[in-house]
C-alpha positions in Angstrom: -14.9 10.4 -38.9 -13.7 13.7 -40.1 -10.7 14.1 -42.6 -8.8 17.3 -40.9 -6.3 17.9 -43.8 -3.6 16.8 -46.2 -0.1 18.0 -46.3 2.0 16.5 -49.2 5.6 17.1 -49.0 7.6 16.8 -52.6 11.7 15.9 -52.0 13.7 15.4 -55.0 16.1 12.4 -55.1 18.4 11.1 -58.0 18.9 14.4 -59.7 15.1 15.0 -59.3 14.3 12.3 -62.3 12.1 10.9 -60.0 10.1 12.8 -57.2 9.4 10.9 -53.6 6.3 12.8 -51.9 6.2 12.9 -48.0 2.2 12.3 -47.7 1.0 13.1 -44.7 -3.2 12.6 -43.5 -4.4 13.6 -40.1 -8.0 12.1 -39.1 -9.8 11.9 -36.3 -10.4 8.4 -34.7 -10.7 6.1 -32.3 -10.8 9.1 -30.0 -7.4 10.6 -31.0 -5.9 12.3 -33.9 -4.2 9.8 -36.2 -1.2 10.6 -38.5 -0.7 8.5 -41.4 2.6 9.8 -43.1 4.2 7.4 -46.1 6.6 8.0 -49.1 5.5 7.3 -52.2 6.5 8.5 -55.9 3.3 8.2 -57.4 0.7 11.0 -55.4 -2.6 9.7 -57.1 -1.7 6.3 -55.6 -0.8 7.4 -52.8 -4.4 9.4 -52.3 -6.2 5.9 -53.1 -4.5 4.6 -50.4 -5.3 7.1 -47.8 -8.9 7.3 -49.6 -9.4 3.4 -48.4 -8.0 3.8 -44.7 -10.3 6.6 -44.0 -13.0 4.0 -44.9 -11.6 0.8 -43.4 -11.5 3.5 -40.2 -14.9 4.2 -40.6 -15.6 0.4 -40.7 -13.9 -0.4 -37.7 -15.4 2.5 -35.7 -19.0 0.5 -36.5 -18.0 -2.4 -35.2 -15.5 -1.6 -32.1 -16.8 1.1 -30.4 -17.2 1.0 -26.9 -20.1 2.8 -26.2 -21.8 4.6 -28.8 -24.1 1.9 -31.4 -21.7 -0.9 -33.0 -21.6 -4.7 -33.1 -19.4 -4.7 -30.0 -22.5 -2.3 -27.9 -24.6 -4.6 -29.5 -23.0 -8.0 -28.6 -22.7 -6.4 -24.7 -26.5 -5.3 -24.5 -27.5 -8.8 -25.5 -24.8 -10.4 -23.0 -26.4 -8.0 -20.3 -29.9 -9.4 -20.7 -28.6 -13.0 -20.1 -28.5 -13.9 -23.6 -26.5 -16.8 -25.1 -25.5 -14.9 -28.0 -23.2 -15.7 -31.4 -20.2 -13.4 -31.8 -20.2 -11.0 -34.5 -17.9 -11.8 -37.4 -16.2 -8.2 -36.6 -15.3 -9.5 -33.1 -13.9 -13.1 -33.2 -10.2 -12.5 -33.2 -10.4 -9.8 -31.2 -12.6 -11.4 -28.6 -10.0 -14.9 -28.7 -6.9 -12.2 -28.3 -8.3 -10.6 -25.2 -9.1 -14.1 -23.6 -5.5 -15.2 -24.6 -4.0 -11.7 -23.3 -6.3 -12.0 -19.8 -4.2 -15.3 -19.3 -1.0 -14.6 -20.2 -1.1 -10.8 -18.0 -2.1 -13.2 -15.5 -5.8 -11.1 -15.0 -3.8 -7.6 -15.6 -5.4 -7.1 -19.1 -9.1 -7.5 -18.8 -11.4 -5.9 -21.6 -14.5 -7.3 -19.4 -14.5 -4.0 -17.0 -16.3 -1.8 -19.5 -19.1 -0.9 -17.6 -16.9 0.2 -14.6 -14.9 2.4 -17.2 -18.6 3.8 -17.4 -19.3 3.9 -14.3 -16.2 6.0 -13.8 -17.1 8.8 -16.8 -15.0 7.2 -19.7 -17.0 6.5 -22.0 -18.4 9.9 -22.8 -21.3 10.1 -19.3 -20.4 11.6 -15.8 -18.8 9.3 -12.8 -21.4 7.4 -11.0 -19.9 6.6 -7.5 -22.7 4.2 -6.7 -22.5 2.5 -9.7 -18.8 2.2 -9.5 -18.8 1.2 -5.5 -21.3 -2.0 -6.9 -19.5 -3.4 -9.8 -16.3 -3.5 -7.7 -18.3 -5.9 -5.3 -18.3 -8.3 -8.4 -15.1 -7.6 -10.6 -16.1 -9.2 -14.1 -13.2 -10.8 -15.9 -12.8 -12.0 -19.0 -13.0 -16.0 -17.3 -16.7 -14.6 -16.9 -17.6 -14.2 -20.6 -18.2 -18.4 -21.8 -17.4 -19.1 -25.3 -18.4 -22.3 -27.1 -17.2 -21.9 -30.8 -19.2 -19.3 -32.7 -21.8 -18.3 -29.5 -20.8 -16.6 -26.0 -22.3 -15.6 -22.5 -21.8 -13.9 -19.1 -22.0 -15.5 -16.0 -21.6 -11.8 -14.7 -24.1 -9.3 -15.4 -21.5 -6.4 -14.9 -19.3 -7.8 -17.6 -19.0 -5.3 -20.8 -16.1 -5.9 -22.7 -14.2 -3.0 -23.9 -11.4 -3.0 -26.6 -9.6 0.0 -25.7 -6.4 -2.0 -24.7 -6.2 -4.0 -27.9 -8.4 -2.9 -30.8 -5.9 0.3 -31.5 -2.9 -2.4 -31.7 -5.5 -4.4 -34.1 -6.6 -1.7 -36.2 -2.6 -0.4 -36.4 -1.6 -3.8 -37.3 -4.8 -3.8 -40.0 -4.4 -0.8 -41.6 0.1 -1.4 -42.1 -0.9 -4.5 -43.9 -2.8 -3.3 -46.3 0.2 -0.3 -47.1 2.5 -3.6 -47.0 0.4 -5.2 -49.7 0.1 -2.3 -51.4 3.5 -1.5 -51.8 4.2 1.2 -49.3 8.1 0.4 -47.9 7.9 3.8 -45.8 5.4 4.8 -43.6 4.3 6.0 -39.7 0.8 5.2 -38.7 0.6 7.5 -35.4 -3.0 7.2 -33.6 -2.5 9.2 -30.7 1.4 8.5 -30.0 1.0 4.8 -31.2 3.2 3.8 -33.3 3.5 1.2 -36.5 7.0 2.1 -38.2 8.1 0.8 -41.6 11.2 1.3 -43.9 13.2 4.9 -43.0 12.5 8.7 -44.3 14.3 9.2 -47.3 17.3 6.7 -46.7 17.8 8.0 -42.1 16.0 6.3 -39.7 12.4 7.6 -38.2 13.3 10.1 -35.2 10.6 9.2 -32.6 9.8 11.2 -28.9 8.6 9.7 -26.3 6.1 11.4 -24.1 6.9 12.8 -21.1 4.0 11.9 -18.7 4.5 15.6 -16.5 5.6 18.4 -18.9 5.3 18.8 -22.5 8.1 17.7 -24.1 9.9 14.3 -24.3 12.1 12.1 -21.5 13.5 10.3 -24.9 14.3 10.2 -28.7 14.2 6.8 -30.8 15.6 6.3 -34.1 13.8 3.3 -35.7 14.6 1.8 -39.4 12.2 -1.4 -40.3 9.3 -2.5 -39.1 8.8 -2.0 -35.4 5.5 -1.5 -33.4 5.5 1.6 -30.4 2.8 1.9 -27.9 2.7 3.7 -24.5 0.1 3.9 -22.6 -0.5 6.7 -19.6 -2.6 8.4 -17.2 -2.3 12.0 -18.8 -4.5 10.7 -22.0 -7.8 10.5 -20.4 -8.1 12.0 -17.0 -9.8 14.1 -14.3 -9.1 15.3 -10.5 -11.7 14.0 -7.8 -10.2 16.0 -5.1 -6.4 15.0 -4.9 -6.4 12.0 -6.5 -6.1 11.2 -10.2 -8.8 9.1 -11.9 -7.8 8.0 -15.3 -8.8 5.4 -17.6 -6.5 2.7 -16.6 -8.5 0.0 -14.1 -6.3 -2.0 -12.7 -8.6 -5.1 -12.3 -7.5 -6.6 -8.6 -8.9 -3.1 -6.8 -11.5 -1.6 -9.7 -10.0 1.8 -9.7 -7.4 3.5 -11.7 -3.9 2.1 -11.4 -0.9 3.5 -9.1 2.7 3.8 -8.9 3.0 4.2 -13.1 2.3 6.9 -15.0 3.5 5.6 -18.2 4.6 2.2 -20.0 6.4 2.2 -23.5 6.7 -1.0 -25.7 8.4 -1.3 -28.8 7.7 -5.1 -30.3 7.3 -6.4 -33.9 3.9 -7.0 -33.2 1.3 -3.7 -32.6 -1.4 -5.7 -30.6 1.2 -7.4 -28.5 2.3 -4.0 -27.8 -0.9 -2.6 -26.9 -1.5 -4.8 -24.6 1.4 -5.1 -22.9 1.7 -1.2 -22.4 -1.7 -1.5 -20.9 -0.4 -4.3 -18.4 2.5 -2.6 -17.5 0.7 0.7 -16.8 -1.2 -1.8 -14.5 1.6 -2.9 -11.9 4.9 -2.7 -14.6 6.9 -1.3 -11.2 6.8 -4.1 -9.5 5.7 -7.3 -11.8 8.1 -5.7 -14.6 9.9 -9.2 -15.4 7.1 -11.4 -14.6 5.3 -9.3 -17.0 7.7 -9.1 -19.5 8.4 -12.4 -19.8 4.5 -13.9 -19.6 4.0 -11.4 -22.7 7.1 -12.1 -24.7 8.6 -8.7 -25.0 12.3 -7.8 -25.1 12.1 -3.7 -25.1 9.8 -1.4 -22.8 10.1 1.7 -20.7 8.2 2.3 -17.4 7.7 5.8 -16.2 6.6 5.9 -12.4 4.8 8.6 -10.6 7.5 9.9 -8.9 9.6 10.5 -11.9 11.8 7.2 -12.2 12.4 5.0 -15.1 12.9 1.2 -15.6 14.0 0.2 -18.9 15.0 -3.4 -20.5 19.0 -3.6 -21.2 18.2 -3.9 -25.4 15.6 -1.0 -25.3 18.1 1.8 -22.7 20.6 1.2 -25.5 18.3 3.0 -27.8 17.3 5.4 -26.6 18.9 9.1 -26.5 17.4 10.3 -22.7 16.5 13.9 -22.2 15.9 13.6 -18.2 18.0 13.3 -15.7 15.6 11.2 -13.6 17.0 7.8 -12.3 16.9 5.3 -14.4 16.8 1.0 -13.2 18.3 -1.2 -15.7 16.3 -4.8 -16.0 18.4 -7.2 -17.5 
């Protein structure tokens, strides 16, 4: 992981007797830049702090990632070769959240296509069409991968269980505890557009953008005071053409190729991996399952973006937002 710089920020409240510092750290992880920006009055402290995320970062990197060595490539190598196998320390809660989040999606969120993420060129190889024409004879889900208490198994040898759709929301949610303990009140953690929110900048609410999917720029702005959790997930983030048809990252698990009809899905919920996942699951089929979805994962406020530039929106989160676009926009009470 590589530390890309610091900017500090001084702004003098109170008659300047006491200084608040805008901190701001930019790293690289988790395959996208993220942005950790906090107030704080006491700098050194402040520097500790960002000092131990880059390291807790670092940690998580070891044990998540999808495909170079970690305990989760490890725990999939050994499931592959038909191996009854315990489940690393490092990958018990997130493991029991994915099984929990496969049932309550109804099958939309499932970590267990991994090796058809592969297959299709995401995790860092080319796009094998062979490969990706036989795992979709067999879709692995996560009802394939048998857990009884600390040990697992596959009954499918094409189930690899990737965390891209959760362990962000995890690591978010990891990482604004420990500035919570800590006693950080204000703070953005941004990896990549997702968003853990706390307290306000200097006394006005955080002024957030959300991504427009088609242009640079934004289709809305948020202002956020307290704690709130914002994660979108799109097919603009990783992408490529084969002939006229967009292949991203997002499987939608009933077909095995990349999911239509949305190109993105916003959630704001108190709860980052909640979030996550339910960005992911409406990126899946939010158009057309968007109460069904909504309600099976408990969330109140989302967005959905579809490909042909129209917007569905929950009551509570359209009276938020401040819309840039003029594209239509569905109301879902």
């Amino acid at each position: 992981m590589t530390r890309l710089w610091l900017f500090l920020f001084i702004v003098c409240i109170g008659g300047c007797e006491r200084r608040q510092h805008l901190v701001e750290q930019h790293l690289l992880e988790f395959g996208t830049i993220i942005e950790i920006t906090m107030i704080s009055g006491d700098l050194t402290r402040a520097e500790r702090l960002l000092r131990e995320i880059e390291t807790r970062l670092r940690a998580y990197r070891k044990q998540w990632h999808a495909w170079e060595d970690s305990d989760l490539t490890r725990f999939n190598n050994a499931l592959q070769q038909g191996k009854t196998v315990a489940i690393p320390k490092s990958l018990v809660t997130l493991i029991r959240l994915s099984r929990d989040y496969y049932d309550s999606s109804g099958g939309l969120f499932n970590p267990a296509l991994g090796k058809l993420i592969a297959a299709y060129g995401f995790h860092g190889g080319d796009a094998d069409s062979a490969a990706v024409a036989a795992i979709r004879r067999n879709l692995p889900t996560m009802q394939d991968l048998q857990v009884d208490g600390g040990m697992a198994r596959s009954s499918n040898p094409d189930l690899q269980i990737d965390l891209g759709g959760i362990a962000k929301g995890y690591a978010v949610g990891l990482i604004a505890d420990y500035l919570d303990r800590n006693g950080i009140d204000n703070y953005i953690l941004n990896a990549g557009g997702d968003m853990r929110i706390a307290g306000n900048r200097f006394g006005r609410p955080w002024r957030i953008g959300i991504k427009n999917p088609f242009a640079p720029g934004v289709v809305a702005i948020l202002q956020l005071e307290g704690r709130h959790s914002l994660f979108t997930s799109g097919n603009y983030q990783r992408q490529y053409w084969q002939g006229d048809r967009r292949m991203h990252h997002i499987i939608d698990p009933r077909s095995g190729e990349p999911s239509r009809g949305q190109s993105s899905a916003t959630v704001l919920d108190a709860d980052p991996v909640r979030a996550d996942v339910a960005a992911t699951a409406l990126m899946v089929d939010g158009t057309r399952k968007t109460r069904d979805l909504a309600l099976s994962l408990s969330i109140d406020d989302f967005l959905i973006i579809s490909d042909s530039r129209e917007m569905k929106a929950s009551a509570s989160f359209a009276d938020r937002l401040e819309i840039k676009v003029s594209w239509p926009m569905e109301i879902i009470n």
